[in-house]
Backbone as a chain_set.jsonl record, in Angstrom:
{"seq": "XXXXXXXXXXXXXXXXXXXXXXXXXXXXXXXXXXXXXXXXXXXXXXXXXXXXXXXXXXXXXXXXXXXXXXXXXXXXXXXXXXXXXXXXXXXXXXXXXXXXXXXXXXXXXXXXXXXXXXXXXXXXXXXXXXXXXXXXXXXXXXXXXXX", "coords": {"N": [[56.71, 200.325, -132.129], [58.955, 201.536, -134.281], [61.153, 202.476, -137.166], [63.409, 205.261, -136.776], [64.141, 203.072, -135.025], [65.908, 200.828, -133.629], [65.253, 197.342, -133.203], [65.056, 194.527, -131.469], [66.535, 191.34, -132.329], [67.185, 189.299, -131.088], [65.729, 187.493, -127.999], [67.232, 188.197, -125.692], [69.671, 190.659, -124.506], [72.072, 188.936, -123.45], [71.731, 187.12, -125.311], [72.225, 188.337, -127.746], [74.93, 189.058, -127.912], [76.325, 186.546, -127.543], [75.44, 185.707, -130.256], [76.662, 187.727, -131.56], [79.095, 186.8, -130.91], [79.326, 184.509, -132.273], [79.217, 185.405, -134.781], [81.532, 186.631, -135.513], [83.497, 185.248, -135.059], [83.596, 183.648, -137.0], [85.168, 184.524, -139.031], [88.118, 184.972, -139.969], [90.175, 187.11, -139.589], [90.772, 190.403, -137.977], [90.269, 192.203, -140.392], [88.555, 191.378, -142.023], [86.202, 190.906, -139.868], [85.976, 193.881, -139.349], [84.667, 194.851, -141.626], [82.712, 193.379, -141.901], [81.143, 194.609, -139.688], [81.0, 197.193, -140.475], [79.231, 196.239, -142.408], [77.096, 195.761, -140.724], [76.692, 198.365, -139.48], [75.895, 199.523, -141.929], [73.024, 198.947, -142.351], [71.205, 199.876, -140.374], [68.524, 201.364, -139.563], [67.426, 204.204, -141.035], [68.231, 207.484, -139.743], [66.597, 210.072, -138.37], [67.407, 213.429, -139.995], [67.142, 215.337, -139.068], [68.14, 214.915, -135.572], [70.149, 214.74, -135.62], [72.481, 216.661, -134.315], [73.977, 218.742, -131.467], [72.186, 217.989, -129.175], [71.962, 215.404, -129.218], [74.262, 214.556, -129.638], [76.973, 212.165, -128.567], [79.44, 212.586, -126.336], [82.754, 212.07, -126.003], [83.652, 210.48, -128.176], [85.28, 210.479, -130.951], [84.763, 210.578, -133.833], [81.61, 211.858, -134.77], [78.931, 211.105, -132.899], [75.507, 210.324, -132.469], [72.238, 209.707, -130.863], [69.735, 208.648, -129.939], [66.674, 207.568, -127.741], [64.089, 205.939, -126.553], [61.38, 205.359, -124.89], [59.19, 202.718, -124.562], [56.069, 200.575, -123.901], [57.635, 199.412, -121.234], [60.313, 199.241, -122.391], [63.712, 199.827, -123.708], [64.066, 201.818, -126.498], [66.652, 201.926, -129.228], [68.15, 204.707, -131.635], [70.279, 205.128, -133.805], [73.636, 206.664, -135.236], [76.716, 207.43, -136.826], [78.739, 209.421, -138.346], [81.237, 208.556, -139.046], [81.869, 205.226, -141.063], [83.065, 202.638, -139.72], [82.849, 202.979, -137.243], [79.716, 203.391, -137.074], [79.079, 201.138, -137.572], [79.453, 199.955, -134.704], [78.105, 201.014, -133.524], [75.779, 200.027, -134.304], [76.304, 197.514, -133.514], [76.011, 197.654, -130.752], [73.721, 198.934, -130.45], [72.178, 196.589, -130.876], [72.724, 194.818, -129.169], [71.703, 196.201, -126.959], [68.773, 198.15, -127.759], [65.409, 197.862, -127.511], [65.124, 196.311, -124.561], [64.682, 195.832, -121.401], [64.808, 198.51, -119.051], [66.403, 197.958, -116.549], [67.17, 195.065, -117.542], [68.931, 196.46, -118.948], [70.624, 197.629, -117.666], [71.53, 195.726, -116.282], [73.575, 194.502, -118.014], [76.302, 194.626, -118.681], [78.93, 196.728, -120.332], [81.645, 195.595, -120.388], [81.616, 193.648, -122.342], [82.338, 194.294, -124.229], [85.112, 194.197, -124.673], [85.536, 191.453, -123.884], [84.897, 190.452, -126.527], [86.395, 191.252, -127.661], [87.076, 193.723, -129.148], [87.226, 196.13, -127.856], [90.328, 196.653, -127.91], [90.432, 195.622, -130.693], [90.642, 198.217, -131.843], [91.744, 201.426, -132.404], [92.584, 203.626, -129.653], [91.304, 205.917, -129.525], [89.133, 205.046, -130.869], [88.064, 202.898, -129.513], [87.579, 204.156, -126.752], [85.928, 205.506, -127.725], [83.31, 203.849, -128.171], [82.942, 202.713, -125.875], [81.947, 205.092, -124.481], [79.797, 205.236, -125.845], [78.434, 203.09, -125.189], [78.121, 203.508, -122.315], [76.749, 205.744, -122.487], [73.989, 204.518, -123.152], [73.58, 203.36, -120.93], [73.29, 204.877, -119.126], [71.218, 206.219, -120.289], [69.147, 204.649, -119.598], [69.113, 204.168, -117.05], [68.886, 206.685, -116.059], [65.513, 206.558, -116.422], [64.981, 204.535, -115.197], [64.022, 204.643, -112.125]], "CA": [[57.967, 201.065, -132.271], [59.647, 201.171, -135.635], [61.83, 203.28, -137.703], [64.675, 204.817, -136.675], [64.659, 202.564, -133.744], [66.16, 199.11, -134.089], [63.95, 196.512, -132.734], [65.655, 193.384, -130.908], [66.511, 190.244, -133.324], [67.537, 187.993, -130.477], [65.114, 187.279, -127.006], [67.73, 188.993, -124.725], [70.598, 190.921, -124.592], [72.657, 188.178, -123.793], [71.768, 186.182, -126.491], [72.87, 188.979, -128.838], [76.193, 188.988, -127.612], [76.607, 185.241, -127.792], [75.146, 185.584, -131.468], [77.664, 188.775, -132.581], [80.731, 186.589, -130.777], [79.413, 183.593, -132.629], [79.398, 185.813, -135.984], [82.687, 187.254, -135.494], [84.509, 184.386, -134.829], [83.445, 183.165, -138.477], [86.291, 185.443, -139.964], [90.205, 184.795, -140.029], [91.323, 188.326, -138.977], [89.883, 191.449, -137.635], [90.106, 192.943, -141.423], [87.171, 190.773, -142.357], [85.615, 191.376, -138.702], [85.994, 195.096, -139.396], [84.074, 194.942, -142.92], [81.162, 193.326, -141.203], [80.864, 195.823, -138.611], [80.529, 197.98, -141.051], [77.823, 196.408, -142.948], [76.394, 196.146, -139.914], [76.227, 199.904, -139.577], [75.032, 200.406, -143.167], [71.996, 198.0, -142.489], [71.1, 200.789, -139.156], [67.342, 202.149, -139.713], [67.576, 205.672, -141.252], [68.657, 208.367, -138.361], [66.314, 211.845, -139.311], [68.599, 214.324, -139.81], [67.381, 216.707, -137.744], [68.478, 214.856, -134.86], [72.196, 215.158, -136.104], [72.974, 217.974, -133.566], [74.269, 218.831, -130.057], [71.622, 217.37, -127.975], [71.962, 213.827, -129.768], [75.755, 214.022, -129.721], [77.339, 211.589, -127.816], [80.178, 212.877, -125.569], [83.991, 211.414, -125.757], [83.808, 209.683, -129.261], [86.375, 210.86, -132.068], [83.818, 210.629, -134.665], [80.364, 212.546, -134.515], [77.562, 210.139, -132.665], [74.437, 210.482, -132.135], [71.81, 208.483, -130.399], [67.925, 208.772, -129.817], [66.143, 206.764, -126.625], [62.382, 205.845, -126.302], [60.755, 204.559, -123.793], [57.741, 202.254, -124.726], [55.92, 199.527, -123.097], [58.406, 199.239, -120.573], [61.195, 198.989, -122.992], [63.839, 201.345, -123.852], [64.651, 201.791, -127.663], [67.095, 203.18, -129.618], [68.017, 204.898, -132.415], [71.785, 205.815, -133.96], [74.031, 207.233, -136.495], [77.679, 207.811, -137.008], [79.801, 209.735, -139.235], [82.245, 207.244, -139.747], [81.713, 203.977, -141.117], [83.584, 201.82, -138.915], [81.538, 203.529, -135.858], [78.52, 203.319, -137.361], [78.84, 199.395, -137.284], [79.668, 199.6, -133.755], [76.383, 201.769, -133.029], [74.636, 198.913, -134.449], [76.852, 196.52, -132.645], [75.387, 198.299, -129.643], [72.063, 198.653, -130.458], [71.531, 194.935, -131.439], [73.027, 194.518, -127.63], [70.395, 197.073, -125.902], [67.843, 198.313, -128.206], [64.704, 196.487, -127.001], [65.454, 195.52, -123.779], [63.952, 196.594, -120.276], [65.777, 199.679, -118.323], [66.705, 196.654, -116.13], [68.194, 194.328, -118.339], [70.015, 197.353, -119.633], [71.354, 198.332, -117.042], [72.224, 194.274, -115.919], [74.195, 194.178, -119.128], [77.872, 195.06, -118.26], [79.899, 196.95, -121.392], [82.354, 194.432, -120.294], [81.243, 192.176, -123.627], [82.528, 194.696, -125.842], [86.391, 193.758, -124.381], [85.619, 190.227, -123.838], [84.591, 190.35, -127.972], [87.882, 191.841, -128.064], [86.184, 194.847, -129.86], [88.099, 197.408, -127.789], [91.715, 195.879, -128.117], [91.449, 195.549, -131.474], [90.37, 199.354, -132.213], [92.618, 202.729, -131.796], [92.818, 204.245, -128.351], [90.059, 206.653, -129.593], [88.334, 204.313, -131.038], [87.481, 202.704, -127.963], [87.039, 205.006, -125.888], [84.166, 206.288, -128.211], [82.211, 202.646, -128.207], [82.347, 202.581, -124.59], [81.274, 206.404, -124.181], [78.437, 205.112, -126.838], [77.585, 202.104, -123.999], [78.071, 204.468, -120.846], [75.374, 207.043, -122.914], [72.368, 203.834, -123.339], [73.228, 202.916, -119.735], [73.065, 206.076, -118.241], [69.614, 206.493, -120.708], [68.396, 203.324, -119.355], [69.066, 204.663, -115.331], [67.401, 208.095, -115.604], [64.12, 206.296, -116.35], [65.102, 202.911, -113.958], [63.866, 204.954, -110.729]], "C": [[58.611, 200.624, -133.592], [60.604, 202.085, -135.988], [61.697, 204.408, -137.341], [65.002, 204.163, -135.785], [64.483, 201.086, -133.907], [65.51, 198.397, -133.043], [64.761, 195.3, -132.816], [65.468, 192.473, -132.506], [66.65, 189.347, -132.126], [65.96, 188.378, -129.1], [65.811, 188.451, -125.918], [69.367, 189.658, -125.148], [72.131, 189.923, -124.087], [72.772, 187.279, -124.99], [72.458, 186.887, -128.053], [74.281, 189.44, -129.129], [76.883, 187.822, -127.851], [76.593, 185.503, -129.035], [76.589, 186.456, -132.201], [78.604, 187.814, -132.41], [80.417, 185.275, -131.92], [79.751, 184.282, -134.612], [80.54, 186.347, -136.155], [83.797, 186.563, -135.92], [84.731, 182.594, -136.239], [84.469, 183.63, -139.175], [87.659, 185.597, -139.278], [90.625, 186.101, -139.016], [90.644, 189.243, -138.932], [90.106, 192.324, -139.184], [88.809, 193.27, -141.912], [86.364, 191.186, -141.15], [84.98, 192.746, -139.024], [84.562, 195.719, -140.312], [82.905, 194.75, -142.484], [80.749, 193.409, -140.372], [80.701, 196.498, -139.591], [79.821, 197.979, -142.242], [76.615, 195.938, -141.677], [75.475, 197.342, -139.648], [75.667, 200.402, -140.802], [73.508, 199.484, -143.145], [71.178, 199.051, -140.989], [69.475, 201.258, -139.945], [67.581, 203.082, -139.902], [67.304, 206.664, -140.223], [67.736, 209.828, -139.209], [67.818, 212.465, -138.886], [68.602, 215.328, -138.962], [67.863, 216.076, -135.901], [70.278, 214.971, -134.357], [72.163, 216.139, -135.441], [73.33, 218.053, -132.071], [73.685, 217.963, -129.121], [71.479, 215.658, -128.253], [73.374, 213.151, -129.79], [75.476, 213.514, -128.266], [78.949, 212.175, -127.296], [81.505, 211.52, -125.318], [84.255, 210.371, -126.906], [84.6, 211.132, -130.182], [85.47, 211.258, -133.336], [82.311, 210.956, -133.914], [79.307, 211.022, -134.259], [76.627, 210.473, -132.265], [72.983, 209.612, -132.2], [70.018, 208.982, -129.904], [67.645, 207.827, -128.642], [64.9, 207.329, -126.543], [61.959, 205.073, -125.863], [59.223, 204.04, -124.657], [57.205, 200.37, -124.413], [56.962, 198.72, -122.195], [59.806, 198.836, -121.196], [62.029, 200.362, -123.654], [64.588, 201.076, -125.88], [65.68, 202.686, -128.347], [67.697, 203.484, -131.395], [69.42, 205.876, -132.751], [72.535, 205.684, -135.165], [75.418, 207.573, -136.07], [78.239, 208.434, -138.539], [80.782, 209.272, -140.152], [81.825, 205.794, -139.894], [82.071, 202.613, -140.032], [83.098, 201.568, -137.062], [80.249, 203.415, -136.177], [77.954, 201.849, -137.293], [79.009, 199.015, -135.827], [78.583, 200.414, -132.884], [75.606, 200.527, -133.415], [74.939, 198.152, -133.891], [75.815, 197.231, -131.386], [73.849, 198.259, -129.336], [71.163, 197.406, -130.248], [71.931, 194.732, -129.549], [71.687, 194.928, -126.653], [69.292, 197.588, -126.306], [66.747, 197.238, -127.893], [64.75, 195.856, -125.813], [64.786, 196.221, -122.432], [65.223, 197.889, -119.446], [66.831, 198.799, -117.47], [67.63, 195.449, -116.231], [69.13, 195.076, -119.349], [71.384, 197.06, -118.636], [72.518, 196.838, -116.036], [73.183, 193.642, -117.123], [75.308, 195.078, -119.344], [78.629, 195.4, -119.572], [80.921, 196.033, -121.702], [82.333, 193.523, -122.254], [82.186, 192.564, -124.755], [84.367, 194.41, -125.668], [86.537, 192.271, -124.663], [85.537, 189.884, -125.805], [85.905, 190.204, -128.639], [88.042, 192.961, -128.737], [87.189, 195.719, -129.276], [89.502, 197.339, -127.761], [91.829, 195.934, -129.652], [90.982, 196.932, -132.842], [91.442, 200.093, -131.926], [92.11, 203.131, -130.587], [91.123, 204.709, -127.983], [88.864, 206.236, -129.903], [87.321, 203.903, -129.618], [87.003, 202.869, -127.002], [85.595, 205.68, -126.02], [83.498, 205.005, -128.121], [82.271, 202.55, -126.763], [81.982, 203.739, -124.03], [80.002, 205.921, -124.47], [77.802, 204.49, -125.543], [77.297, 203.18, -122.615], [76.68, 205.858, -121.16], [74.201, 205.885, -122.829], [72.419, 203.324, -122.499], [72.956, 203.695, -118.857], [71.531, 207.025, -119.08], [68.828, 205.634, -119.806], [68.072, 203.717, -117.617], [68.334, 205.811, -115.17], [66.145, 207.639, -116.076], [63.801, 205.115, -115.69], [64.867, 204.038, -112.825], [62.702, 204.79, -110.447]], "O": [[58.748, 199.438, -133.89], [61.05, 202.665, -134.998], [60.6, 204.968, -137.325], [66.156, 204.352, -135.4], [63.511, 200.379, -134.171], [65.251, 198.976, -131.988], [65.187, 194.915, -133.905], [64.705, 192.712, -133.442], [65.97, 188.342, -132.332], [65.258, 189.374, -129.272], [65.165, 189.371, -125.417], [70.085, 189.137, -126.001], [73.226, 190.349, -124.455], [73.808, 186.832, -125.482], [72.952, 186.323, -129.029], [74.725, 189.987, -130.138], [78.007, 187.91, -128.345], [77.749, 185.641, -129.435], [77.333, 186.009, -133.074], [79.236, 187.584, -133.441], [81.442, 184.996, -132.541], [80.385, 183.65, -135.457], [80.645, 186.664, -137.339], [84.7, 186.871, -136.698], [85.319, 181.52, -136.363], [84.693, 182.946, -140.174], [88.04, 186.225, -138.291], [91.242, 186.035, -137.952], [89.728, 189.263, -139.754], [90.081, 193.518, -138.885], [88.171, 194.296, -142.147], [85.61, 192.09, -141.51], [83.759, 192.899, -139.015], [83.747, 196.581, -139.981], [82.03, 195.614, -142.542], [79.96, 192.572, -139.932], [79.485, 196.344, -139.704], [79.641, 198.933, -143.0], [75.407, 195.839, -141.895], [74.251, 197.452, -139.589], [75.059, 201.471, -140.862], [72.934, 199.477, -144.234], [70.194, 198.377, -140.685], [69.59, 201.478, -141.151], [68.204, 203.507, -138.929], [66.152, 206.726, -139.795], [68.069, 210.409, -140.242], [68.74, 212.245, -138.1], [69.464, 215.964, -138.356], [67.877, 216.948, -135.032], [71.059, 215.151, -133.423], [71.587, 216.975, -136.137], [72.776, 217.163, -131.427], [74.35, 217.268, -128.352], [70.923, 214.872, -127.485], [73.7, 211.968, -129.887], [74.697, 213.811, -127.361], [79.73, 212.11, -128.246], [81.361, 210.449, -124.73], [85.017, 209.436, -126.661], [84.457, 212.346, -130.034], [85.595, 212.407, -133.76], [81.929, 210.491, -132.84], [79.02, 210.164, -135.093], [76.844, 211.231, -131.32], [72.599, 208.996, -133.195], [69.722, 210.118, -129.533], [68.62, 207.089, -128.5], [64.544, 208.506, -126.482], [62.044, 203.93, -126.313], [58.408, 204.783, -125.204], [57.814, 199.327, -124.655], [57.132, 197.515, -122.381], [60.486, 198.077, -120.506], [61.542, 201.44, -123.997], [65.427, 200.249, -126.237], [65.699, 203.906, -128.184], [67.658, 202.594, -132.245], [69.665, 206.965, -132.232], [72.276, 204.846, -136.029], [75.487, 208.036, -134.932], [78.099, 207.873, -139.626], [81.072, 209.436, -141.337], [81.448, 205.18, -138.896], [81.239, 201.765, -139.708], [83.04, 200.681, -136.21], [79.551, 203.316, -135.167], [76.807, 201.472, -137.053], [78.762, 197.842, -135.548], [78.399, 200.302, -131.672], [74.749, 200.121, -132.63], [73.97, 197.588, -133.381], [74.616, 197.013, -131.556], [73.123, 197.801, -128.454], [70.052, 197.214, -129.752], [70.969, 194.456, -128.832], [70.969, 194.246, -125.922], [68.468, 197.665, -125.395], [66.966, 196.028, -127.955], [64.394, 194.68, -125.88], [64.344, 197.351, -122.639], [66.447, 197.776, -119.513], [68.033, 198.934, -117.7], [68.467, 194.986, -115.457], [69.836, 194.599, -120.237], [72.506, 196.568, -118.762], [73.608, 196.891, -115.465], [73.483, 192.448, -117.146], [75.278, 196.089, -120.045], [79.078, 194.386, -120.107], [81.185, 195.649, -122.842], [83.207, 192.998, -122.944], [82.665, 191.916, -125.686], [84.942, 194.44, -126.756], [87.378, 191.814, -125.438], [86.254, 188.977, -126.229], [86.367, 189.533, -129.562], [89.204, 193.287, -128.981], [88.061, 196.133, -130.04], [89.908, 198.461, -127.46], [92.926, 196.203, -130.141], [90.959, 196.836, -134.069], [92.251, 199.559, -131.167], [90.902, 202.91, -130.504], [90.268, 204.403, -127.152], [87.789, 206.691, -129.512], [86.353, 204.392, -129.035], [86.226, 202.165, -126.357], [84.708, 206.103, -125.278], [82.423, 205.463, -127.734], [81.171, 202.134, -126.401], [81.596, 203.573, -122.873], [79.093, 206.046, -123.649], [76.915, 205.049, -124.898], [76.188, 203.437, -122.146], [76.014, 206.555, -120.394], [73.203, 206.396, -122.32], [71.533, 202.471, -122.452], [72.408, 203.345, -117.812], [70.982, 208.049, -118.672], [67.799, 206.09, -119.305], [66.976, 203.559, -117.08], [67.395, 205.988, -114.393], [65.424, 208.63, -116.189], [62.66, 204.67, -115.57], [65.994, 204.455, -112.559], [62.311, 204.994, -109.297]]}, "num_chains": 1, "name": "protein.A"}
């Protein structure tokens, strides 16, 4: 599995949560935070373009998302793109969370993190609402092929 579909850096999806809070909590004030979230998102595997459309949008985000899922060797991968910069780092935030991981340990990996981070607190309303639409779309990928 390779390009456009990001491919785990850590062992588990916990560990990549530990790792982001441990990288986060390197920087003074969510300004700096912000910035590298969004070279996060410019570091994202190139999204084709033809998937840019309806059936890739993601549902209840402010900014245009769109998200790819592939199942292989029992693992589900994925593959994503935003519009906006600041979302586009929080697609990769995401990815680095669940890309790579079993349907399983998706689906045992509670959105929860992205509050505890403090991630949706210290976004706009809409903001927020779209990074946990994003999570509620690669957990509800991860369940229609967990049966």
């Amino acid at each position: 599995m390779n390009a456009p579909f990001l491919l785990p850096e850590e062992e588990t999806a916990a560990e990549a949560i530990e790792a982001i809070r441990d990288e986060l909590e390197v920087f003074d004030d969510w300004m700096e935070r912000y910035q590298y979230i969004i070279e996060m998102g410019r570091k994202l595997p190139p999204f084709p373009p033809e998937w840019c459309n309806d059936e890739h949008r993601v549902p209840g985000c402010q900014s245009q998302v769109w998200l790819e899922a592939r199942e292989e060797d029992g693992k589900l991968y994925f593959a994503g793109l935003s519009d906006a910069a600041i979302v586009c780092g929080l697609v990769a935030l995401l990815l680095r969370v669940y890309s790579g991981r079993t349907c399983e340990e998706i689906m045992a990996t509670d959105p929860h993190f992205l509050r505890d981070l403090g991630l949706v607190q210290a976004l706009s309303t809409n903001r927020g609402n779209g990074v946990e639409a994003m999570a509620r779309a690669i957990r509800s990928a991860a369940a229609s092929l967990n049966v």
